[in-house]
VOGU-3710 file (C-alpha; in Angstrom, 3 decimals, decimal comma):
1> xxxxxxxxxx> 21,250/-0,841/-110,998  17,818/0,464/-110,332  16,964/0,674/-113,659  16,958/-3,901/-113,517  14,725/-3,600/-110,366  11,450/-3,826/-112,319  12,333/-6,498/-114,923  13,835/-8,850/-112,136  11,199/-8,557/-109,499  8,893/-9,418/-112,394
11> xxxxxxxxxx> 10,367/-12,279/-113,540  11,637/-13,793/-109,701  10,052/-16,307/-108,505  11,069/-17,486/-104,721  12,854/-20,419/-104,084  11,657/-22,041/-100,569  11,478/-25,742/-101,282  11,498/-28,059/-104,633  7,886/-26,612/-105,266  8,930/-23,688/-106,345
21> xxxxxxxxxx> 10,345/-25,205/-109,848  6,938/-25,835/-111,283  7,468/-23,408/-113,727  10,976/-24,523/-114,926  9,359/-28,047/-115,289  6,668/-26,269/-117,447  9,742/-24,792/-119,204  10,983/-28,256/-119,819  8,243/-30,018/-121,571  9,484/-32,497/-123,690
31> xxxxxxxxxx> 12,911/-31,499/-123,762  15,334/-34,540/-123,535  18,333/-32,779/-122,310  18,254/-30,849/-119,336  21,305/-29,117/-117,877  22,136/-27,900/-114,497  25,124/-25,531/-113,822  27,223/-24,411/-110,992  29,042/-21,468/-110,561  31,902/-23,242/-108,312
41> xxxxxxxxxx> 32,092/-26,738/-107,398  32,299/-26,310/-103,982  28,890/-24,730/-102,818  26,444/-26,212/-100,959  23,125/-24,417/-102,408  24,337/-25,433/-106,020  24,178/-28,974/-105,428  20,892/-29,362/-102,850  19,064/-27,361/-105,128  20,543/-28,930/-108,052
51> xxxxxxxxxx> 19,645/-32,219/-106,598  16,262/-31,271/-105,837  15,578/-30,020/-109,532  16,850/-33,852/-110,336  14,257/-35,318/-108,552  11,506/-33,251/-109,672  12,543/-34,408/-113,210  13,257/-38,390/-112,740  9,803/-38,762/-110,970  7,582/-35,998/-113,087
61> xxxxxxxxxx> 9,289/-36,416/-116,452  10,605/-39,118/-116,506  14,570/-38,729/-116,835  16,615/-41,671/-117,701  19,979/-41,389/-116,543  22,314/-38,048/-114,775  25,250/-37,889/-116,983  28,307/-35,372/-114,463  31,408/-33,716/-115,094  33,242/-36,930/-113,837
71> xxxxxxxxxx> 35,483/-39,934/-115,042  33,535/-42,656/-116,471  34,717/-45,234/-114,389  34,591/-43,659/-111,183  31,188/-42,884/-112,118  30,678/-46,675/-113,345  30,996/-47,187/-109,450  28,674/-45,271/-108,471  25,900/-46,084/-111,385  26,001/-50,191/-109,826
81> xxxxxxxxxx> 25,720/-48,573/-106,347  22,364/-46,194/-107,266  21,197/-49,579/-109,408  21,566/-51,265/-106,430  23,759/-53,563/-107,631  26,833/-52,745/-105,547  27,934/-51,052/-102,273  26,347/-47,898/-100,795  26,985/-45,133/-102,393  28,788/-43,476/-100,219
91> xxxxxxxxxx> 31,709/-46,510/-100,456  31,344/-45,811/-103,910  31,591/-41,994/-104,000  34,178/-42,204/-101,243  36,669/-44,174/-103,472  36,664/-40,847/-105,953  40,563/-40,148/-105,896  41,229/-38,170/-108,559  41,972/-34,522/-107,639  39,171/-32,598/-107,219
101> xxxxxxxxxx> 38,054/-35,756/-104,914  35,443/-33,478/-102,914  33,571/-32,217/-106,482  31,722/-35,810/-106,351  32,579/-37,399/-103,078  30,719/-34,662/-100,509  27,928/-35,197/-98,186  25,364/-33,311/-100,893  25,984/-36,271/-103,898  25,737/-39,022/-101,118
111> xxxxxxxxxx> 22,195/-37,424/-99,919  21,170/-37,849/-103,711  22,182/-40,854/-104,788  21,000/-43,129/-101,748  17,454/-41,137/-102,880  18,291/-42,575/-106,254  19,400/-46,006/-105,290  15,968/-45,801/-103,172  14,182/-44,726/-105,809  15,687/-47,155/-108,373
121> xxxxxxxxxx> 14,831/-50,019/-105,857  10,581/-49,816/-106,717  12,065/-50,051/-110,676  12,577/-52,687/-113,013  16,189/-52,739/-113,730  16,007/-52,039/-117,353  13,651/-48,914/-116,074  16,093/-47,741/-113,400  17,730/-44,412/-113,772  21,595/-44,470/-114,096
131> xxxxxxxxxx> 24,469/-42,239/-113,156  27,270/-41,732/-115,611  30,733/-39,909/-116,473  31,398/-37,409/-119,065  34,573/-36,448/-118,659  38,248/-37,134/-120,971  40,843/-37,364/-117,698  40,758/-41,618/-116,955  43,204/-42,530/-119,963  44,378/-45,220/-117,499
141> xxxxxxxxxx> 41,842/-45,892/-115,565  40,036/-46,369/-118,904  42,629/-48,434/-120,288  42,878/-51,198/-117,529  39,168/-51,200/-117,343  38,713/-52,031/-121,067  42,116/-55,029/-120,050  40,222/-56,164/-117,739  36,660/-56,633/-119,965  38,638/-57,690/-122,693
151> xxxxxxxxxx> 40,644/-60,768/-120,804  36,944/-61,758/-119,021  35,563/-61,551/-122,680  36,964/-61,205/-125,156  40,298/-62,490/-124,976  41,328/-62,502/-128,835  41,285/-58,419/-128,608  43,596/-58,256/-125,362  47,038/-58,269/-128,072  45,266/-54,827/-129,285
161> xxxxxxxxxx> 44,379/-53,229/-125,773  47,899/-54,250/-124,239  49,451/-52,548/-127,685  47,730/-49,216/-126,377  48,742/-49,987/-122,652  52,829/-50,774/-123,891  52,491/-47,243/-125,556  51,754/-45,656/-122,595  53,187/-47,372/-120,294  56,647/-45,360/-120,379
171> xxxxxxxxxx> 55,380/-42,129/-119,344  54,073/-43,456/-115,577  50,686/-42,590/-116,128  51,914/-38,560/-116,013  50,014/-36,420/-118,952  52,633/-34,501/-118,950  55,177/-36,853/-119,549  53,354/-38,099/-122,591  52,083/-34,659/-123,889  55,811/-33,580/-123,911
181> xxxxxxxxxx> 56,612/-36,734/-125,780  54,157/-35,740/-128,754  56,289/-32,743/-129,803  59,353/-35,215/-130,871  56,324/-38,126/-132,053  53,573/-35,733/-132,687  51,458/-39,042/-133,373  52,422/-40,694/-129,976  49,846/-43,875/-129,404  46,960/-42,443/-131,810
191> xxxxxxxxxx> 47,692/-45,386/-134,311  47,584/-47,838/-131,174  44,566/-46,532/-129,807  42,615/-46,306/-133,001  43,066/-49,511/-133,824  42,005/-50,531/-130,175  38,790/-48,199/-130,651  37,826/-49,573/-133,805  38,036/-52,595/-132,356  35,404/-52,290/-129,461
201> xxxxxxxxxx> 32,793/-49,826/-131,764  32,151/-53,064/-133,827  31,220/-55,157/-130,452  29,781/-52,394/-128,430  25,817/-54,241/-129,494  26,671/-56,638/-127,168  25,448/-55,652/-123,650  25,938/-53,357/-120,937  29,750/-54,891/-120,481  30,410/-53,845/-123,850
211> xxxxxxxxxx> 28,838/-50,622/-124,105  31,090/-49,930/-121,190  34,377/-51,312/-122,660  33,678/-49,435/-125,371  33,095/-45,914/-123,549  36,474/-46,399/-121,574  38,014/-47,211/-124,853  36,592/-43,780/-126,512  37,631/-41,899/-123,269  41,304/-43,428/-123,628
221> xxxxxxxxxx> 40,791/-41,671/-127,608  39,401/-38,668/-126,132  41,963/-38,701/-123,189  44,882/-39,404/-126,049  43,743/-36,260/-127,892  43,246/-34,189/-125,105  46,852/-34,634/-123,845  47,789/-34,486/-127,300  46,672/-30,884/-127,707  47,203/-30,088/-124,179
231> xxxxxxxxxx> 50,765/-28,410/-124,913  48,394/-26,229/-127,634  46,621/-24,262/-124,480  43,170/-23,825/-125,444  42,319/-26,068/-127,970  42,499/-28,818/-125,254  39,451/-26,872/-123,960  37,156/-27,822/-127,389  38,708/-31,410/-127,185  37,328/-31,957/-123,633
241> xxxxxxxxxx> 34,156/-30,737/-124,387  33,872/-32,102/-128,149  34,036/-35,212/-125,853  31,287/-34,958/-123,421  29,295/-33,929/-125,979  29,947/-37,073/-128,081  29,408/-39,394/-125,050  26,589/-37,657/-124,175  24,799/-38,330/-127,483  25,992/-41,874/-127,463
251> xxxxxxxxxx> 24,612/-42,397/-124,059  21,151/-41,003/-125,282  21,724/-43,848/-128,238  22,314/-46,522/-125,650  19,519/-45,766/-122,994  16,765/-45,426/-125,986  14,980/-43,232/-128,521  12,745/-41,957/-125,400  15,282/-41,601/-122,945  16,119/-38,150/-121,548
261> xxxxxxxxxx> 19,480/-37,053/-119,208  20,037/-34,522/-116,777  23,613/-33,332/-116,629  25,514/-31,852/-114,002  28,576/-29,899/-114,910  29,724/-26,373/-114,215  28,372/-23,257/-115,764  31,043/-22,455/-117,849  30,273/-25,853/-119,579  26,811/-25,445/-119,545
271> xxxxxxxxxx> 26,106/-22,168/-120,423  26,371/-21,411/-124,336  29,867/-20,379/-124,994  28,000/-17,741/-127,834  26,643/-15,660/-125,063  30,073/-15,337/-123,400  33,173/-13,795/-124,441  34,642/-17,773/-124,733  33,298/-17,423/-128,898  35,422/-14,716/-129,677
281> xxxxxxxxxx> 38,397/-17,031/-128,130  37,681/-19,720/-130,578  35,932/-21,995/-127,999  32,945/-24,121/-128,206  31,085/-26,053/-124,927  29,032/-28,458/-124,081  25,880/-26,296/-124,171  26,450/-24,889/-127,032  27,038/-28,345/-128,695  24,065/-29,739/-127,511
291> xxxxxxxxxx> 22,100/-26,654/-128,585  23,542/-27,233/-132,055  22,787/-30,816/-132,225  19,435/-31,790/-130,860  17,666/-27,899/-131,334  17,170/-25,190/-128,741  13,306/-26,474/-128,011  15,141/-29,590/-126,724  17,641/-28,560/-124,148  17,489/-26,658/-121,486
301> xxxxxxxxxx> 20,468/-25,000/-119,768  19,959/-23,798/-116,407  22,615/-21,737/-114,381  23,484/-20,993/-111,025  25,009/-17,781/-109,156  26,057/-15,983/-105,532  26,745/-13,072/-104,293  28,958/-14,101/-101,618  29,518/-16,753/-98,570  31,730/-19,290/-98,366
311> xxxxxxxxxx> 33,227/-22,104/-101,209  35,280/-25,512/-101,002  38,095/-24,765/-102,866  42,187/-25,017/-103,252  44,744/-22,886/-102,888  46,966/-24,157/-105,404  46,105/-26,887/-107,917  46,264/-30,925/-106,481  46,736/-28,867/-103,041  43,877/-29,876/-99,780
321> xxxxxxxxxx> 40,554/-28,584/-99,494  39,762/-25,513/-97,808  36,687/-23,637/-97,031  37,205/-20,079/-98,354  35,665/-16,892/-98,047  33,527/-15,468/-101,159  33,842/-11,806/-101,203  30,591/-9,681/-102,481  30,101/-10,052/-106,209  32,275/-7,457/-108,596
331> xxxxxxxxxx> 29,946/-3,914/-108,706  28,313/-3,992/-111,985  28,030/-7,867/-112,306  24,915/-9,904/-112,762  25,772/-11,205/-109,339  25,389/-7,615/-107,958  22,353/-6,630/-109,803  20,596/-9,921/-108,458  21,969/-9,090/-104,896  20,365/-5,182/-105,365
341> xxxxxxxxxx> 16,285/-6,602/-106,490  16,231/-10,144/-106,149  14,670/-12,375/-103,610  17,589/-14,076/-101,309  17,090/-17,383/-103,032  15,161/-17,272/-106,375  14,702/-19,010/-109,838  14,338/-17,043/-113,176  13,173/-18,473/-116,195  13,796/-16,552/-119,216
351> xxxxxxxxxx> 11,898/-16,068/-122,140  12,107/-17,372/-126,026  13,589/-15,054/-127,500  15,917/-13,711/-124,531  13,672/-10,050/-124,162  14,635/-6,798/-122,889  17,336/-5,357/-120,610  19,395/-7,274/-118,161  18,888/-10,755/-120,486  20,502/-8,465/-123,325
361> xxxxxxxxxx> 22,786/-6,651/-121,224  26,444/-7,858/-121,322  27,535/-8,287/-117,547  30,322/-9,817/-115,475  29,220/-13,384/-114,119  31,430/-14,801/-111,778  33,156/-18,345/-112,643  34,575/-20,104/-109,360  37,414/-22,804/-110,310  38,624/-25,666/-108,070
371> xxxxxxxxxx> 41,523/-23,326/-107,683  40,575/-19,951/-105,871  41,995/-16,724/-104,404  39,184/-13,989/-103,569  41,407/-11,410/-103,349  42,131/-11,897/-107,304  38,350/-11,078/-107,759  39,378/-7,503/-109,441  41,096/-9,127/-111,973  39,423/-12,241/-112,746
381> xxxxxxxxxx> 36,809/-14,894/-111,854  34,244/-12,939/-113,892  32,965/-13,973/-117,727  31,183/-11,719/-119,849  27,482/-12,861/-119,947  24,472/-11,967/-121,649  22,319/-14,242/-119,166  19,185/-14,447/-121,265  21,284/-16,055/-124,762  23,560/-18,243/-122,492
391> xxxxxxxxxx> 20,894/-19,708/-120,099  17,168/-20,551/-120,543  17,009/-20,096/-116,449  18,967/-19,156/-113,742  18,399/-20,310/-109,781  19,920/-17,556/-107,732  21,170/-17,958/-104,192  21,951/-14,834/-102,430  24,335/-16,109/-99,618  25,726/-19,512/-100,086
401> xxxxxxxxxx> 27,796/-21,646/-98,182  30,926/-24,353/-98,335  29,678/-28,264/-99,200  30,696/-30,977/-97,266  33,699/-33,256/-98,662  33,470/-36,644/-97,166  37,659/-36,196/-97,044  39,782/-33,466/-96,701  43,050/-35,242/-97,735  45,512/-34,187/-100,169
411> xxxxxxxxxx> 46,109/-36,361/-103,604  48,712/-37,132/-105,727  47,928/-35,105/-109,157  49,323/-35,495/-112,822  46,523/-33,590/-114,973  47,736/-30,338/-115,634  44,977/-27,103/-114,601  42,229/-26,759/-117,001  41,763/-23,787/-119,536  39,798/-21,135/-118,346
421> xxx> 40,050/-21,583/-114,717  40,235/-25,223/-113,648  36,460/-25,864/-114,355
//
């Protein structure tokens, strides 16, 4: 590994406090999108330093909303709580109860967004920075949410939202039930939902409310779809991310031609898919997407990595949390080469166009899922990475440690484990 030692302990720079980012916020310039990867969602360093980046780039650049790997109306929750227009935000992050629960509702989120319900509070509240959902799981969440709106409302379109809900409804709000059901009705609600999509898009001008009817209604279309092709194996994977990309860009509509996001998601969503072996699979992410559609110059994808420590993670999937041991990184990986000549906490920014060596080298990078057994790591956990094509930076943390869940209990789950590795 020697022959990395130069290149990396040129391009290191130490990590002690927020500080230290000045030249990733150099890096950012005028981008508008700017996102922040994980290599587990259970580890403490990814998220305060995560966080930290955040803050750096709501107060110095001006960021206009943080857009996570979470259902939009849990997330709805929290945005009125960090808009101070609603509880704390720990009530609100605390009511997460969809299985991961502890992904969002841990101690780390909570420290951020009372900073950003503080920070919000000296704003104007068209001005104030918002929190929002990505993700394709909330079909019925979604569903009675855009009821709900549409009875307040709207009541002429409730005949269309309850045709959706009647659709459903036979299936007990299990994925599986209703992804089974499309092989003997391959069409199974589409027609209902449609309709009930169309719908909304042609009021969504009409305010906040609507805007958010709307989203739930495009996440019960992207939810529909994604169940749809579940049985299919992987293609669910490019319907779940074809999805955050798409609310993504309409939440970048919504908040303004100026407005900028930060997203929060795992790396294996945030790093381009091209640099991995994921392309030769067929499979497309979000960074990629959002590469393709607004221009390199304009995003920024920034990962994260460890050598070893300890994680939040399950032992089987919808099973309790448990704080589990992470081995030393595969020999040969990036995680090992960082561990050999890097600072124990450092950020790397890479050059335009990638340059020589280890951001050209293909390496093992390990991917930690919400479901986790170390002694696996010989086999798996690992994605073939060259880091300087599928990240423009990378913030390195030597040792990490387990983040703090504000629950520890077991939940009920229906959504079947993700495609690659429950990320």
């Amino acid at each position: 590994m020697s022959r990395y030692g130069d290149e990396v302990a040129a391009r290191a720079v130490p990590l002690r406090d927020a500080g230290d980012f000045d030249v990733l916020l150099d890096r950012v310039g005028d981008a508008r999108v700017v996102m922040l990867g994980e290599a587990s969602h259970g580890t403490h360093e990814f998220y305060s330093w995560r966080a930290a980046l955040t803050r750096r780039l709501i107060t110095e650049k001006g960021f206009s909303f943080v857009a996570v790997e979470g259902d939009w109306p849990a997330c709805d929750r929290v945005d009125r709580a960090v808009r101070g227009l609603g509880e704390d935000p720990r009530v609100a992050l605390a009511a997460f109860d969809r299985w991961p629960t502890w992904m969002w509702a841990n101690e780390e989120v909570v420290d951020f967004c009372r900073w950003l319900r503080a920070h919000n509070a000296g704003l104007a509240p068209r001005e104030r920075v918002a929190w929002h959902g990505l993700d394709v799981y909330s079909l019925w969440e979604s569903l009675r949410a855009v009821l709900t709106h549409l009875r307040e409302h709207d009541p002429r379109e409730v005949p269309a939202a309850l045709a959706a809900y009647r659709c459903f409804e036979p299936h007990g709000e299990d994925p599986r039930q209703y992804a089974m059901s499309t092989r003997f009705v391959p069409e199974g609600c589409e027609n209902e939902v449609v309709d009930l999509l169309v719908r909304l898009r042609h009021r969504a001008a009409g305010g906040a409310g609507r805007f958010g009817a709307w989203q739930n209604a495009e996440v019960v279309a992207g939810a529909e779809r994604y169940y749809r092709a579940m049985l299919g194996g992987q293609s669910s994977w490019n319907v779940r991310d074809r999805h955050m990309d798409e609310i993504l860009d309409r939440l970048l509509d919504h908040h303004g031609p100026d407005s900028k996001a930060v997203v929060w998601a795992h790396n294996t969503h945030v790093g381009d898919a091209r640099a991995t072996d994921m392309a030769a699979s067929g499979l497309v992410n979000l960074g990629q997407l959002a590469r393709e559609r607004f221009g390199d110059p304009r995003v920024v994808l920034v990962g994260f990595g460890t050598h070893r420590g300890t994680v939040i993670a399950a032992e089987a999937w919808g099973s309790g949390t448990r704080s589990t041991p992470v081995p030393p990184a595969r020999p040969g990986s990036l995680e090992d080469v960082l561990h050999r000549t890097a600072p124990a906490e450092a950020l790397f920014v890479f050059p335009r166009p990638g340059g020589p060596d280890l951001l050209t080298a293909v390496l093992p990078h390990r991917a930690i899922g919400v479901v986790y057994h170390p002694e696996r790591e010989r086999w798996g956990n690992y994605v073939p990475t060259v880091a300087g094509e599928r990240y423009d930076a990378f913030v390195w943390c030597d040792r990490s440690t387990a983040l703090r869940p504000l629950r520890a209990d077991r939940v009920d789950v229906f959504e079947p484990e993700t495609y690659p590795s429950g990320v």
